[in-house]
C-alpha positions as CSV (number, residue, x, y, z in Angstrom):
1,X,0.0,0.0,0.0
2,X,1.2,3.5,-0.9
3,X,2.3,5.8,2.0
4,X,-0.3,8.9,1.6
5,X,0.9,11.9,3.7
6,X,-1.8,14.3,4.9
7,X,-2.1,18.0,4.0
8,X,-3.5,21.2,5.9
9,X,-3.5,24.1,3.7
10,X,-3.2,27.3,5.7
11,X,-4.3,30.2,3.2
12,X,-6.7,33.2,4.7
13,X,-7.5,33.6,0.4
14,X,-10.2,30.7,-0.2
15,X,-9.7,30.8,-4.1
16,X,-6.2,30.5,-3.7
17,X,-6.6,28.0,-1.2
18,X,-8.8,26.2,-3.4
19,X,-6.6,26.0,-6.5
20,X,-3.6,24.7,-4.1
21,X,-5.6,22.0,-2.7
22,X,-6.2,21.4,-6.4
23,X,-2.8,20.9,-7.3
24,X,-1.5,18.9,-4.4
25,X,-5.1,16.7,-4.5
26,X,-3.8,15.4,-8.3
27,X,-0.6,14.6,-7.0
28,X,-0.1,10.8,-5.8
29,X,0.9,10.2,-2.1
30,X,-0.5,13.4,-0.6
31,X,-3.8,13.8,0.8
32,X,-5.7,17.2,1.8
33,X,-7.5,16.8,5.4
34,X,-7.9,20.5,6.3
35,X,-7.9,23.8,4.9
36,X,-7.6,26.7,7.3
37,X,-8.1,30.7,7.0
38,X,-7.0,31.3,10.5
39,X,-3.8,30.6,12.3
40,X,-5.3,30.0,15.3
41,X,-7.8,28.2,14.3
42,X,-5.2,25.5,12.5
43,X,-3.4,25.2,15.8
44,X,-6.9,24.1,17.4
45,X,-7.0,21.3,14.5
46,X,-3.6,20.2,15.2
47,X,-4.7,20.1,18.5
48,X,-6.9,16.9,17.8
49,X,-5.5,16.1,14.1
50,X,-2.3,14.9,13.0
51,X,-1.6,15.9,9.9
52,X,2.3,15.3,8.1
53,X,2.3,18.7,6.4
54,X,1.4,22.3,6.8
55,X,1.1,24.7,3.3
56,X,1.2,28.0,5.3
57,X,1.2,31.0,3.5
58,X,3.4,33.9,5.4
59,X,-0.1,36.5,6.0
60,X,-3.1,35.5,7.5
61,X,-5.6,37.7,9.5
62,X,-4.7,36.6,13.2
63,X,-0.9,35.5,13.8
64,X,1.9,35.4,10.8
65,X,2.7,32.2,8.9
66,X,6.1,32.2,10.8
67,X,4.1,32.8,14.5
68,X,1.9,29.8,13.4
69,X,5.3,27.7,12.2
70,X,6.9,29.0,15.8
71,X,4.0,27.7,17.6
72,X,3.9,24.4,16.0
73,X,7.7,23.6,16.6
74,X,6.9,25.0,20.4
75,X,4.2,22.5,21.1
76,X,6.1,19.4,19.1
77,X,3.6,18.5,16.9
78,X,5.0,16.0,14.5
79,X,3.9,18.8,11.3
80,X,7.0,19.8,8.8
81,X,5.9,22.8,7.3
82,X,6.1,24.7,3.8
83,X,6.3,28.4,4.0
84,X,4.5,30.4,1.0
85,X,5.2,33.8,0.8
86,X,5.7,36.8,-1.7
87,X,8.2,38.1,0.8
88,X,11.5,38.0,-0.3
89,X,13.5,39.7,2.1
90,X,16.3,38.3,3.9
91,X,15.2,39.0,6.8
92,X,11.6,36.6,6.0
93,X,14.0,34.0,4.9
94,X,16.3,33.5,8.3
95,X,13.0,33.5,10.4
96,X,11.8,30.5,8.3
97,X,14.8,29.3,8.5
98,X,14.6,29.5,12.4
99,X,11.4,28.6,12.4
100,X,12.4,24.8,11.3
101,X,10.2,24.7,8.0
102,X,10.7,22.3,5.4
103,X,10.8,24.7,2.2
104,X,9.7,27.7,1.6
105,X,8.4,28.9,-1.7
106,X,8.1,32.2,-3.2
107,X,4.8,33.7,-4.6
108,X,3.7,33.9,-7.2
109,X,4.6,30.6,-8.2
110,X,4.0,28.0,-10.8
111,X,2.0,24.6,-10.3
112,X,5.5,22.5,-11.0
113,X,7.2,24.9,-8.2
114,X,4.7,23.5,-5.7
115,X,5.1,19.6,-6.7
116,X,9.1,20.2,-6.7
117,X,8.2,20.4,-3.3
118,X,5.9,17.6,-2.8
119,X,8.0,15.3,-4.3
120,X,10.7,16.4,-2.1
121,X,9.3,16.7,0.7
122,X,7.9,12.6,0.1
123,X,11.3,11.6,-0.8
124,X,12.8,12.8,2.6
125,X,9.6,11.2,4.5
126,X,9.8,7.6,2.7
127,X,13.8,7.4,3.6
128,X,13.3,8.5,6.7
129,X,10.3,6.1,7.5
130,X,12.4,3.4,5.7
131,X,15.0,3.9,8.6
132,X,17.6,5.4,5.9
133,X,20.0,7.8,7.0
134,X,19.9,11.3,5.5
135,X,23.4,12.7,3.8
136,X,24.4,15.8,5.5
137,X,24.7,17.4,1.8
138,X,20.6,16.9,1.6
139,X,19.8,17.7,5.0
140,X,21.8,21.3,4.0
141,X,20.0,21.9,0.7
142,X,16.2,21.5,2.5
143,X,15.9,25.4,2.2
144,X,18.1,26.0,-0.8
145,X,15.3,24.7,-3.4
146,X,16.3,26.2,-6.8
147,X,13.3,28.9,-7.6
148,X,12.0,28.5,-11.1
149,X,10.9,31.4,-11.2
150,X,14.2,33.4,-10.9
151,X,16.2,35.1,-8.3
152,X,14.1,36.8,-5.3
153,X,13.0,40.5,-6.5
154,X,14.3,43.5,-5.1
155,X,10.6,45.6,-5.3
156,X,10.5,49.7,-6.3
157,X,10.2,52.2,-4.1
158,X,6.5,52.3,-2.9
159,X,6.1,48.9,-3.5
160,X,4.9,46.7,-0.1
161,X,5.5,42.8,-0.3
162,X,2.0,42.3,1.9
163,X,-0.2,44.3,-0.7
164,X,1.9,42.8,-4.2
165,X,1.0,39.2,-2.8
166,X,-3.0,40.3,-2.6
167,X,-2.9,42.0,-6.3
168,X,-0.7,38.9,-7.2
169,X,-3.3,36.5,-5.7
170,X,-6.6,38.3,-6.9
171,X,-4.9,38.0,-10.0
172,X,-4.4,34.3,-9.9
173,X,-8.3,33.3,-9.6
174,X,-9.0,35.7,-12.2
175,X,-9.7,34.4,-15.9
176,X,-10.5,37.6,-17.6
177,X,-9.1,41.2,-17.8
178,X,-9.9,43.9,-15.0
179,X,-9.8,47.5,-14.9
180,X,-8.2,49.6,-12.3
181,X,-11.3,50.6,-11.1
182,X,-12.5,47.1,-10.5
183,X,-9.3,45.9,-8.5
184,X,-9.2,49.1,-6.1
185,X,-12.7,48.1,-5.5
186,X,-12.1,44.6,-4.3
187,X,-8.9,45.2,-2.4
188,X,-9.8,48.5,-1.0
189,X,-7.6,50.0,-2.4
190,X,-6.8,53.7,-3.9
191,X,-6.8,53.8,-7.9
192,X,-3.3,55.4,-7.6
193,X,-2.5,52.3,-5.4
194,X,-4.2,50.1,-7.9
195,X,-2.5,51.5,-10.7
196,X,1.1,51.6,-9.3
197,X,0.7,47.6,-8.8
198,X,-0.6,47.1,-11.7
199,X,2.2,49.0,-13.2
200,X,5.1,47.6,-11.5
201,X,3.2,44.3,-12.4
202,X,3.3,44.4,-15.7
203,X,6.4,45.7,-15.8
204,X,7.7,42.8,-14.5
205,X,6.0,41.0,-17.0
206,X,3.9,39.0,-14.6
207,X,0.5,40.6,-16.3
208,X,-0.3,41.8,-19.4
209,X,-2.2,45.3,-20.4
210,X,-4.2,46.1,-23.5
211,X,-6.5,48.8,-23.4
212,X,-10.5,48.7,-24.5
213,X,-12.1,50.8,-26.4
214,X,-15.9,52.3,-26.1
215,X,-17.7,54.8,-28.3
216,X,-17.2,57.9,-26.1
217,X,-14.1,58.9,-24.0
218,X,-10.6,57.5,-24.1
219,X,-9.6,54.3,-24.3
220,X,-8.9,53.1,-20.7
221,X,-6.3,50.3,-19.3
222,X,-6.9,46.7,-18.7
223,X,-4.6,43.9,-17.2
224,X,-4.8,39.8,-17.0
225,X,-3.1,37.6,-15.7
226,X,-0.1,36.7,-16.9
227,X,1.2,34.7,-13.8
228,X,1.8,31.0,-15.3
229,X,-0.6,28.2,-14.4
């Protein structure tokens, strides 16, 4: 019988949440039991429910996804964590260091940046639970997981990493273009905010911008995702 490790997804974001519990639901060997949009309230489930892995993403609405990796580690539940995160200070990355989790992956990400994990993360489980000893070489490159998506970004002036990850996630449940308008609306944000993200965005060349064009007025900006799948 296969081993099947089980899966609490840890995303305040339910679309998001949803579409990672997608991915890791087609991969063979892991098994979602939970999905959380609390910190606290995943401690409680841990609390009554074992589960082999944590997907915590870095902001949620009560405690931080490094508080929440602190806290597990502190109370010795058997859970090896992944860290998701658009924050790509170095700062971020010693406290998740510190914070004993397993990888630690950098938003926005692709669906084959997520099952690099997975399947590293099972390979490291099965050899352990086999009784095999770990080479000191692999035990070292746990948190030095080669990002797919390039080197971590140094962001512009006016740029915060918390409110880039909620344009870069409202972007990733989105299958059609939005105006500027329309995404300081659901973020509550200003349209000058909204159109600086946007901006550096695209930019980036992480969305893309065309503009429509109506009978009266000038034509006016709209952006999709360009983020892959």
């Amino acid at each position: 019988m296969t081993r099947e490790f089980t899966v609490m997804i840890v995303e305040d974001d339910f679309h998001v949440a949803s579409i990672n519990e997608e991915i890791i639901r087609s991969i063979e060997g892991f098994q979602v039991v939970s999905v959380q949009l609390k910190g606290r309230d995943a401690l409680d489930y841990l609390e009554e429910h074992p589960v082999d892995l944590a997907l915590v993403d870095v902001y949620l609405p009560d405690i931080s996804g490094l508080e929440l990796s602190k806290e597990i580690r502190e109370r010795e539940y058997n859970t090896d964590i992944i860290l998701i995160t658009a924050a790509s200070d170095g700062e971020t990355v010693m406290k998740a260091v510190r914070a004993g989790t397993f990888d630690y992956i950098m938003k926005p990400f692709s669906k084959e940046r997520l099952i690099q994990a997975l399947d590293k993360y099972r390979n490291y489980r099965l050899r352990l639970d086999a009784g095999e000893s770990i080479p000191s070489s692999a035990v070292d490159s746990l948190m030095q997981t080669e990002q797919k998506e390039g080197p971590p970004r140094n962001l512009d002036k006016g740029i915060s990493s918390f409110t880039l990850q909620k344009v870069e996630e409202f972007f990733l449940v989105q299958n059609r273009r939005v105006t500027i308008q329309e995404m300081a609306e659901k973020l509550n944000l200003s349209r000058i905010t909204a159109r600086r993200y946007l901006e550096y965005l695209h930019n980036q060349g992480e969305i893309q911008k065309s503009f429509e064009y109506s009978d009266v007025g000038r034509p006016h900006a709209v952006y999709s995702s360009g983020i892959r799948d």
